[in-house]
C-alpha positions as CSV (number, residue, x, y, z in Angstrom):
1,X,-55.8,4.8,-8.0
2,X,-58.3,5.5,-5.0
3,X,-60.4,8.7,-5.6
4,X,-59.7,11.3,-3.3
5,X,-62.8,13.3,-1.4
6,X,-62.2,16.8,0.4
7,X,-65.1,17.3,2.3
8,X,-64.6,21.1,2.4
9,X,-65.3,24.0,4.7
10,X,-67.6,22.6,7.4
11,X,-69.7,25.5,9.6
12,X,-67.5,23.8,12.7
13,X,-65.9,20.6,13.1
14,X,-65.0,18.3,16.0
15,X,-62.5,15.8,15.5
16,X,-62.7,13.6,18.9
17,X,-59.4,14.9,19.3
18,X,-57.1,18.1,19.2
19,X,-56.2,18.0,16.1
20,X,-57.3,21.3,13.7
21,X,-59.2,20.6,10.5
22,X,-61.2,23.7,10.1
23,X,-61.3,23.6,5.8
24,X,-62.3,19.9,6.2
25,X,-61.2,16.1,5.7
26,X,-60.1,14.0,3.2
27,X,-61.4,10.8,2.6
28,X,-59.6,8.4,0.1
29,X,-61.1,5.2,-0.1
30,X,-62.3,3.8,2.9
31,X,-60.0,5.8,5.2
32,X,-59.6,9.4,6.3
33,X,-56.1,10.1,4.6
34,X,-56.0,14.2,5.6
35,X,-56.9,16.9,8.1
36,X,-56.8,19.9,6.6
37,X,-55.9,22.9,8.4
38,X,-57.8,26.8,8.5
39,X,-57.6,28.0,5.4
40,X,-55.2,25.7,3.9
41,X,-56.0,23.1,0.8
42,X,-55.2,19.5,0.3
43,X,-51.6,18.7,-0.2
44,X,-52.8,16.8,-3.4
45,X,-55.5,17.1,-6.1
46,X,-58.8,15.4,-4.8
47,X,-60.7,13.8,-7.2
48,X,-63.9,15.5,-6.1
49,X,-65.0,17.8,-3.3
50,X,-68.5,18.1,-1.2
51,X,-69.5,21.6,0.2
52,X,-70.0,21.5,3.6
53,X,-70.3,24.8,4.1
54,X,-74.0,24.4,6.0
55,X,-72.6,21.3,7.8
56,X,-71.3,20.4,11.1
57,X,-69.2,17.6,10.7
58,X,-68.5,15.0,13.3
59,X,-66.9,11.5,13.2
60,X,-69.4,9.1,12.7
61,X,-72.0,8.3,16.4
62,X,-70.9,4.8,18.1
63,X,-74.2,2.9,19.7
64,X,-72.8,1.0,22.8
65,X,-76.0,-1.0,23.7
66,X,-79.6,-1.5,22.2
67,X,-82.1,-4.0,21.6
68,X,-83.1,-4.1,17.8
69,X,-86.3,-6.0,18.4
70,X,-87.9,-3.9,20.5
71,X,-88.5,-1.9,17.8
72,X,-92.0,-3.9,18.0
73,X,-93.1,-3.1,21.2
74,X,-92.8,0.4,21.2
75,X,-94.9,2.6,23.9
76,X,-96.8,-0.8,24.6
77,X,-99.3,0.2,26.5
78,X,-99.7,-2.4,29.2
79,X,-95.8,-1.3,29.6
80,X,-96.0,1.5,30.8
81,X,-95.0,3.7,33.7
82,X,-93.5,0.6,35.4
83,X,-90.1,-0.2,36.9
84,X,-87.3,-2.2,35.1
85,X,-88.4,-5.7,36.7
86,X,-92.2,-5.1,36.3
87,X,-91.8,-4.1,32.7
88,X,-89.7,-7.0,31.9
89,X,-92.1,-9.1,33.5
90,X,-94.6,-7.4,31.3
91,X,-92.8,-7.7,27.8
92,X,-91.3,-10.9,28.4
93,X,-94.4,-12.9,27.1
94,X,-94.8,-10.6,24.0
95,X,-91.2,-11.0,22.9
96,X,-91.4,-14.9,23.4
97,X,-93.3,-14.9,20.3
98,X,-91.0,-13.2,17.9
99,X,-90.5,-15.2,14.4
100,X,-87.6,-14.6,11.8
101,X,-89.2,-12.1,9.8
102,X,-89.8,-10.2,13.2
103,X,-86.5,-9.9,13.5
104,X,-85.0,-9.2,10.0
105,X,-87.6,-6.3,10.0
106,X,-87.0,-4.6,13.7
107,X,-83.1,-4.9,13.0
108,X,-83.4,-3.3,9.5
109,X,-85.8,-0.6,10.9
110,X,-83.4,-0.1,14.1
111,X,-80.2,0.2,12.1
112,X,-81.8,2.6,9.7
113,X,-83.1,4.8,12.3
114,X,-79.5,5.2,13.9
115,X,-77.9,5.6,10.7
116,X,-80.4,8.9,10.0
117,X,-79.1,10.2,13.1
118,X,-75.6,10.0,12.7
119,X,-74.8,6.6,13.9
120,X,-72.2,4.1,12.0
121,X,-71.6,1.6,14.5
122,X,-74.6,0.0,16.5
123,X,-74.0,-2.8,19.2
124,X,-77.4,-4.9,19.7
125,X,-77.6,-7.2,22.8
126,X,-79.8,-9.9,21.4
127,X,-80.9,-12.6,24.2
128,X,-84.5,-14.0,23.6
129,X,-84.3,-16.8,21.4
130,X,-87.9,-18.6,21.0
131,X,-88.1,-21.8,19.5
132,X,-89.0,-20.3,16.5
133,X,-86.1,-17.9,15.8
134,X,-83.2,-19.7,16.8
135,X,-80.9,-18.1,14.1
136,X,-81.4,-14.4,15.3
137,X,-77.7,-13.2,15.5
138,X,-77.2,-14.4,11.6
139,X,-79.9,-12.5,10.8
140,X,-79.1,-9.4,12.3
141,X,-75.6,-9.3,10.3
142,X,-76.5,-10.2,7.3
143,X,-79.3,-6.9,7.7
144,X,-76.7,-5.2,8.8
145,X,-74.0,-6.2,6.0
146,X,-76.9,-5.4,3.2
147,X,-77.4,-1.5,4.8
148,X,-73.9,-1.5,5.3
149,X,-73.3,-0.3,8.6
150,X,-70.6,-1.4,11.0
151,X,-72.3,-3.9,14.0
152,X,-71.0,-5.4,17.2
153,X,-73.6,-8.4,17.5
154,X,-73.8,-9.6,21.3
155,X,-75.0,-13.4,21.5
156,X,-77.3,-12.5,24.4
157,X,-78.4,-15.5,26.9
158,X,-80.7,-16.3,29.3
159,X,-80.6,-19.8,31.4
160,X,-82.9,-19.0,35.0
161,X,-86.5,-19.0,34.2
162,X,-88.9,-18.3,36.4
163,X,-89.1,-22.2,37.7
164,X,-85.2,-21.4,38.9
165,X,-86.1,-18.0,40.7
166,X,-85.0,-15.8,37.6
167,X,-87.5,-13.1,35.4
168,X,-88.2,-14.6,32.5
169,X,-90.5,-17.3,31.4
170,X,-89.2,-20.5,30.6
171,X,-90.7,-20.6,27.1
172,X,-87.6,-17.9,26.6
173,X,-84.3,-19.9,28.1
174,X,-81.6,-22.4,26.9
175,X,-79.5,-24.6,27.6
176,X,-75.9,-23.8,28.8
177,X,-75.2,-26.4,26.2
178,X,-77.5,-24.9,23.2
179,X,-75.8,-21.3,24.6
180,X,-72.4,-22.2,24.4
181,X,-72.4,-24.2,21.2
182,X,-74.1,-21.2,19.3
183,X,-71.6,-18.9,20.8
184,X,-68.6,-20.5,19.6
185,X,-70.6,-20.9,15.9
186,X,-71.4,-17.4,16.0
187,X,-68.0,-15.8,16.7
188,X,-66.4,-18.6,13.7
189,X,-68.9,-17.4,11.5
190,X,-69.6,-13.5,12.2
191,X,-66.4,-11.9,14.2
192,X,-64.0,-10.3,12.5
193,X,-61.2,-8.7,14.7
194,X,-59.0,-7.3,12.0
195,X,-58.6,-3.5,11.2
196,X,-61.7,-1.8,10.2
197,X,-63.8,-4.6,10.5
198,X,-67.8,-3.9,10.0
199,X,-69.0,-7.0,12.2
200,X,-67.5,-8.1,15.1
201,X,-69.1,-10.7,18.0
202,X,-69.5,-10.5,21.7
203,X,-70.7,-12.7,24.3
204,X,-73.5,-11.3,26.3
205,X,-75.4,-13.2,29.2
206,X,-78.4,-11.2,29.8
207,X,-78.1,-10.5,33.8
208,X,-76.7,-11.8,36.4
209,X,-80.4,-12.8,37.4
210,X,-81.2,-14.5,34.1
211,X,-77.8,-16.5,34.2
212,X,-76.4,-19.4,36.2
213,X,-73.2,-18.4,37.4
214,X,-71.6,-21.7,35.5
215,X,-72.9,-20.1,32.7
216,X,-71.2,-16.6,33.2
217,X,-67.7,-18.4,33.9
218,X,-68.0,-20.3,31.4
219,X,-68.8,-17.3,28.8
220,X,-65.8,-15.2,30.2
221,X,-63.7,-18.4,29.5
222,X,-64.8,-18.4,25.8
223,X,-64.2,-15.1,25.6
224,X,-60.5,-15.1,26.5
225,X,-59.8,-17.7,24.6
226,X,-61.7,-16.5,20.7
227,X,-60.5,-12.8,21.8
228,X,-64.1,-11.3,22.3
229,X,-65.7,-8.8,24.6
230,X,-68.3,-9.6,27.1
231,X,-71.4,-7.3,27.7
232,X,-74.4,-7.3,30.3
233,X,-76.8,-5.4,31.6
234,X,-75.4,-4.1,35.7
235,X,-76.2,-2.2,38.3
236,X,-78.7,-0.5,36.5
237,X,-81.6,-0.2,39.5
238,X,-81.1,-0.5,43.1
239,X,-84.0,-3.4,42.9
240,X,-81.3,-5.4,40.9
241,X,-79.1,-4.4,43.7
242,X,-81.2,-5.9,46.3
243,X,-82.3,-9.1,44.1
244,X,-78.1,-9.8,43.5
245,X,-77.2,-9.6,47.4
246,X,-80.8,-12.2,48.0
247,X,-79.6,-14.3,45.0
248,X,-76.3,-14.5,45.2
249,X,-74.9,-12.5,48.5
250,X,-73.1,-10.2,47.0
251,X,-73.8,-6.5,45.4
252,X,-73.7,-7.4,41.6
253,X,-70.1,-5.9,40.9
254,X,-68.1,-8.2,43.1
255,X,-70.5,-11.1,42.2
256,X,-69.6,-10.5,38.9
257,X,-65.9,-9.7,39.7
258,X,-66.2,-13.3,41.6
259,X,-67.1,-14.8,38.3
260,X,-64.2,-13.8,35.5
261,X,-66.0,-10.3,34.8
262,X,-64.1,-7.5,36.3
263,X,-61.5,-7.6,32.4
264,X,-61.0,-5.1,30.2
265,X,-62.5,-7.1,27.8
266,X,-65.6,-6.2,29.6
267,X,-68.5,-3.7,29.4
268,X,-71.8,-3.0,31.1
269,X,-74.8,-1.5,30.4
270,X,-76.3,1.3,32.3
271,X,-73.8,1.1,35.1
272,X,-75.6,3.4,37.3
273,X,-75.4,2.2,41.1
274,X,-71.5,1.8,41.4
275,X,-70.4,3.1,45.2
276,X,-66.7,5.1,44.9
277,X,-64.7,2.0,45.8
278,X,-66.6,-0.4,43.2
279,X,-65.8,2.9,40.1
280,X,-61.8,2.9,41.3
281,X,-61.8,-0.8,40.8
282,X,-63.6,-0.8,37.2
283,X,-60.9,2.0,36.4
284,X,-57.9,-0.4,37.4
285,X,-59.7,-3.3,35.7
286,X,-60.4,-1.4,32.2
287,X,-64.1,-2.4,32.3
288,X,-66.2,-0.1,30.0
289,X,-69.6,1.1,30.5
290,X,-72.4,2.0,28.5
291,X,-74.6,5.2,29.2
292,X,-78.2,5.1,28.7
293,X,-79.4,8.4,29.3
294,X,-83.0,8.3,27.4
295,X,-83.5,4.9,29.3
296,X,-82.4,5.4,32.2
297,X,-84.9,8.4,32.5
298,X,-87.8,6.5,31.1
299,X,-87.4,3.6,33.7
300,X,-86.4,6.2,36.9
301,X,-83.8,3.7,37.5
302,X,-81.3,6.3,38.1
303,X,-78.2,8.7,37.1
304,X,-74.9,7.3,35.4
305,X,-71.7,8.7,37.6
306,X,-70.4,9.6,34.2
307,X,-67.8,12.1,35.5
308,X,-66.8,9.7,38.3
309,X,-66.3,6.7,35.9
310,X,-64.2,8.9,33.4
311,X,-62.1,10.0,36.1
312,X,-61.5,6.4,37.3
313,X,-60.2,5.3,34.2
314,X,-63.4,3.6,33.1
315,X,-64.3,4.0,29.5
316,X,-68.1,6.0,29.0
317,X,-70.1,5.6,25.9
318,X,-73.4,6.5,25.0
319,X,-76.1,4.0,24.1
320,X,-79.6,4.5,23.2
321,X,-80.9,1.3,24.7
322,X,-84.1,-0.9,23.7
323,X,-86.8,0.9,22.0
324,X,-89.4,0.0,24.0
325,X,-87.2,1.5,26.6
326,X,-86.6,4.9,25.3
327,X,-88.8,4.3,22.7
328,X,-86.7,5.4,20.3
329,X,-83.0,5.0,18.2
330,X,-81.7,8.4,18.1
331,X,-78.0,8.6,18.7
332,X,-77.4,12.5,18.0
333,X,-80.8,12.8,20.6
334,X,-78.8,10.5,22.7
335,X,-75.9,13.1,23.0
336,X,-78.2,15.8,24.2
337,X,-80.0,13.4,27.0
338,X,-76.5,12.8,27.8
339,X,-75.8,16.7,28.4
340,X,-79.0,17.6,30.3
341,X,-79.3,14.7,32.6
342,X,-75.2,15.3,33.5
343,X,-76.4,18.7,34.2
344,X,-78.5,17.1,37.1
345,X,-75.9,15.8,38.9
346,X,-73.1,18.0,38.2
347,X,-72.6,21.7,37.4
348,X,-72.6,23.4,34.1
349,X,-68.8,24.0,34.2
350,X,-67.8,20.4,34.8
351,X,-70.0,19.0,31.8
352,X,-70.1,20.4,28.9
353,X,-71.4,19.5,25.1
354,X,-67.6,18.4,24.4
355,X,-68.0,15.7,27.3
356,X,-71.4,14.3,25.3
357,X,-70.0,14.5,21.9
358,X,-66.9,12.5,23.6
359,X,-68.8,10.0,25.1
360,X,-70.8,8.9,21.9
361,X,-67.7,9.1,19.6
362,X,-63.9,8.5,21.4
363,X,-65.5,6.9,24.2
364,X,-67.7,4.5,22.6
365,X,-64.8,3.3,20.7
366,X,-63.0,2.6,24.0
367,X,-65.7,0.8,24.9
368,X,-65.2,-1.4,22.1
369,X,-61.3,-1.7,22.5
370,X,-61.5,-0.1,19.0
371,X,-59.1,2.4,17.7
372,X,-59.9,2.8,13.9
373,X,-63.3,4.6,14.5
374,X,-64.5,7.4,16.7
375,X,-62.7,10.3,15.7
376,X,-61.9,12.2,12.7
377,X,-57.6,11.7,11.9
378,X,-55.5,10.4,9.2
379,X,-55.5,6.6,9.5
380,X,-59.3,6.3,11.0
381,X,-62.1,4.9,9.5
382,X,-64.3,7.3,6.9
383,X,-67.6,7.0,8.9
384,X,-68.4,10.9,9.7
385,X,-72.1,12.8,9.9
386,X,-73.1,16.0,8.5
387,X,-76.0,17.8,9.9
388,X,-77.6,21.0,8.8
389,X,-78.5,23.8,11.0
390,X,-81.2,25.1,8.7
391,X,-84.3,25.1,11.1
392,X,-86.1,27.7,13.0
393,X,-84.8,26.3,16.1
394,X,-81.3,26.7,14.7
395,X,-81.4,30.4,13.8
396,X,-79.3,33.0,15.3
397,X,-76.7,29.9,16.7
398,X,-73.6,31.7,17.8
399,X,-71.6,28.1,18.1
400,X,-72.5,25.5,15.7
401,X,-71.0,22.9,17.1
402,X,-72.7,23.7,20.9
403,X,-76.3,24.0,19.0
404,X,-75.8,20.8,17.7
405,X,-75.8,19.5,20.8
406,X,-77.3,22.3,23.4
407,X,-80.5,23.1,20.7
408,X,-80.4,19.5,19.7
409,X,-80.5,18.1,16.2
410,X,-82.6,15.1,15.1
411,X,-81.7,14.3,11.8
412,X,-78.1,14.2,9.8
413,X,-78.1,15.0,6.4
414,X,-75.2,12.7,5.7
415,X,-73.5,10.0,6.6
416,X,-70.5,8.5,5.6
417,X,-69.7,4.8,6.5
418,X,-66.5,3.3,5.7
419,X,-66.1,5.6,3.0
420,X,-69.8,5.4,1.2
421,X,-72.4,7.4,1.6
422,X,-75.1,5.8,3.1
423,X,-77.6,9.2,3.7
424,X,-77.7,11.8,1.6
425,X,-80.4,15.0,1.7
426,X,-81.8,13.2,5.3
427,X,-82.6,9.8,3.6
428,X,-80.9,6.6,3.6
429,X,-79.7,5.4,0.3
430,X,-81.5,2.3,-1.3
431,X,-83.7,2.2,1.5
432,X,-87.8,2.7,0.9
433,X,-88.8,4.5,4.2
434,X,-92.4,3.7,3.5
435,X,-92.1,0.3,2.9
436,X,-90.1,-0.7,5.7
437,X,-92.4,1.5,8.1
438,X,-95.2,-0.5,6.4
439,X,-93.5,-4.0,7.0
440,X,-92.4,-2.6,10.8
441,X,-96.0,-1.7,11.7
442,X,-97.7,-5.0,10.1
443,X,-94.9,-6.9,12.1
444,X,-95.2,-5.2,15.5
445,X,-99.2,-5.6,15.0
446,X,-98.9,-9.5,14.5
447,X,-96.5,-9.3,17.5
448,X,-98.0,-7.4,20.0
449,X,-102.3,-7.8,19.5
450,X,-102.0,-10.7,21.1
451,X,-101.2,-9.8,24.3
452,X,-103.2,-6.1,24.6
């Protein structure tokens, strides 16, 4: 028999969805088996219940894009306060050096950091592979398989250096040949499309100014055929606007629409500079995009049409981005930055903390043509948060659920993935948090003092 949890009597609840479960969940197994209404009880014995009476309770966070090994390169100072292409240019030389242990210690650092804020499901668009870390994507799962949280591992590429009129130094490109082979190995070894799944693969050509275009048609073709998403970076600044129509003549949308990309199999990331036309044909298409809020702010490259491209059809989620971007991996922070920098564009009436909450639970599972996780409902996934609203800033909350989001919260308490607990009392569970910030910092050190 499967034990039975009733996590009972949560200080507010949202479910991503209209359903009313005001005295809690039940969790039995891995799955959520029971929404239980106001006042009501299970309709069988539970084998053991959790008080979440000083909780708000929220289906698990969904990361739609980050870059684990930025981790490393944190607030580098020769970084800062530049645009997107100058701070590429800038970084590009550090992260050529990464090693193995570099990136089994950012991705374990990265993925514990989202997990403390709520986060069960992290995409990570991997796409510098040195000479000396060829195996990056296995070493990211098999992190993410020992902490136990769900992934969706994009096999990142880059093919233009600098010698073919692309960003990045040459030291950092591959082969089409080297890309495609590893693809293919990748999604055999690592993707796992069935119900519930923890890792799953995507292909992910950096940019359509790191790619060839052979490359991207190629990558859409394996794609169709192994049943994977594709992911990349678009439209995030109107400098990549301008490099797109010099490179290849066209605004990056219908260049990459000219290329296999406009899918629903598809999302982007950042997804910012999108005219009306170009949003109602990513609507038709089922493309997905991935918000970046923090980023985008960090970078000035710009404001998401979020209500435009949920209108349209197009399926929002939230993402925190690189951490040398934001500079951090804060999903539940992510949700506020989502709020406040809607709030700049549109009035306080047409986005509220429900649209937020939405776009980092629901809506990131869209993204990932995922159904099983992003909302609290018999059938889904068990991977919920539980935070606390115990601190000063917290006091005198009229709405518990609005504070979370409108005060902003930091830190969960607990969270649930899969049906284990993976935090409990703010920390993660088999997890040192001085050791690994000790092994982060000596790794980012090594990485980044040669380049100061």
């Amino acid at each position: 028999m499967t034990d039975r949890t009733w996590i009972r009597n949560p200080l507010a609840i949202y479910t991503g969805n209209d359903m009313d479960a005001a005295s809690g969940i039940v969790v039995e197994g891995d799955i959520i088996t029971e929404l239980v209404p106001a006042g009501g009880e299970p309709s069988r014995p539970v084998d053991r219940t959790v008080d979440a009476g000083g909780h708000v309770l929220i289906p698990g966070l969904i990361n739609t894009h980050h870059h684990f090994y930025q981790t490393l390169t944190r607030a580098f100072p020769p970084a800062l306060n530049k645009k997107l292409f100058p701070w590429l240019q800038t970084l590009y030389p550090v992260w050529a050096d990464l090693k193995p242990e570099h990136i089994e210690v950012s991705t374990e650092l990265a993925l514990t950091e989202m997990m403390l804020s709520g986060c069960t499901c992290a995409a990570d668009h991997h796409y510098v592979f040195p000479e000396a870390a060829p195996d990056c994507i296995d070493i990211q799962a098999e992190v993410a398989e020992r902490l136990g949280i769900r992934v969706m591992l994009t096999r990142g590429s880059m093919s233009l250096g600098q010698e073919q009129g692309g960003l990045p130094p040459q030291s950092v490109v591959q082969s089409e040949d080297i890309i495609m082979a590893e693809s293919e190995r990748l999604i055999s070894r690592w993707h796992d499309a069935s119900e519930g799944a923890m890792c799953r693969i995507a292909l992910a050509p950096c940019s359509p100014f790191s790619v060839t275009s052979a490359l991207m048609k190629a990558s859409a073709r394996l794609a169709g055929e192994k049943g994977v998403l594709l992911h990349t970076h678009l439209a995030e600044t109107l400098d990549e606007n301008d490099f797109c129509l010099k490179f290849a003549g066209k605004r990056p949308l219908d260049y990459m629409e000219s290329l296999g990309w406009m899918e629903s199999n598809v999302w982007y990331a950042h997804g910012i500079h999108f005219t009306d036309e170009e949003i109602a044909r990513m609507g038709k298409a089922g493309v997905g995009v991935a918000h970046c809020p923090s980023s985008n702010m960090v970078l000035a490259s710009g404001i998401c049409r979020t209500k435009e491209l949920d209108a349209a059809g197009v399926s929002v989620g939230l993402a925190v981005d690189g951490s040398a971007s934001n500079d951090c991996s804060n999903m539940i922070q992510e949700v506020r930055m989502a709020l406040l920098m809607g709030r700049l564009r549109y009035q306080a009436d047409d986005l509220t903390h429900l649209d937020a909450l939405r776009w980092g639970t629901t809506g990131a599972a869209a993204v990932f043509s995922r159904d099983d996780i992003g909302a609290l409902a018999p059938g889904k996934q068990a991977d919920l948060a539980m935070f606390k609203l115990d601190e000063l800033r917290f006091s005198g909350a009229g709405d518990p659920l609005a504070a979370l989001v409108v005060i902003g919260h930091n830190r969960a308490d607990k969270v649930m993935i899969r049906g284990q607990w993976k935090v409990e009392d703010g920390l993660p569970i088999g997890t040192d948090l001085t050791d690994l910030m000790t092994r982060h910092s000596k790794a980012a050190h090594e990485l980044i003092t040669p380049h100061r």
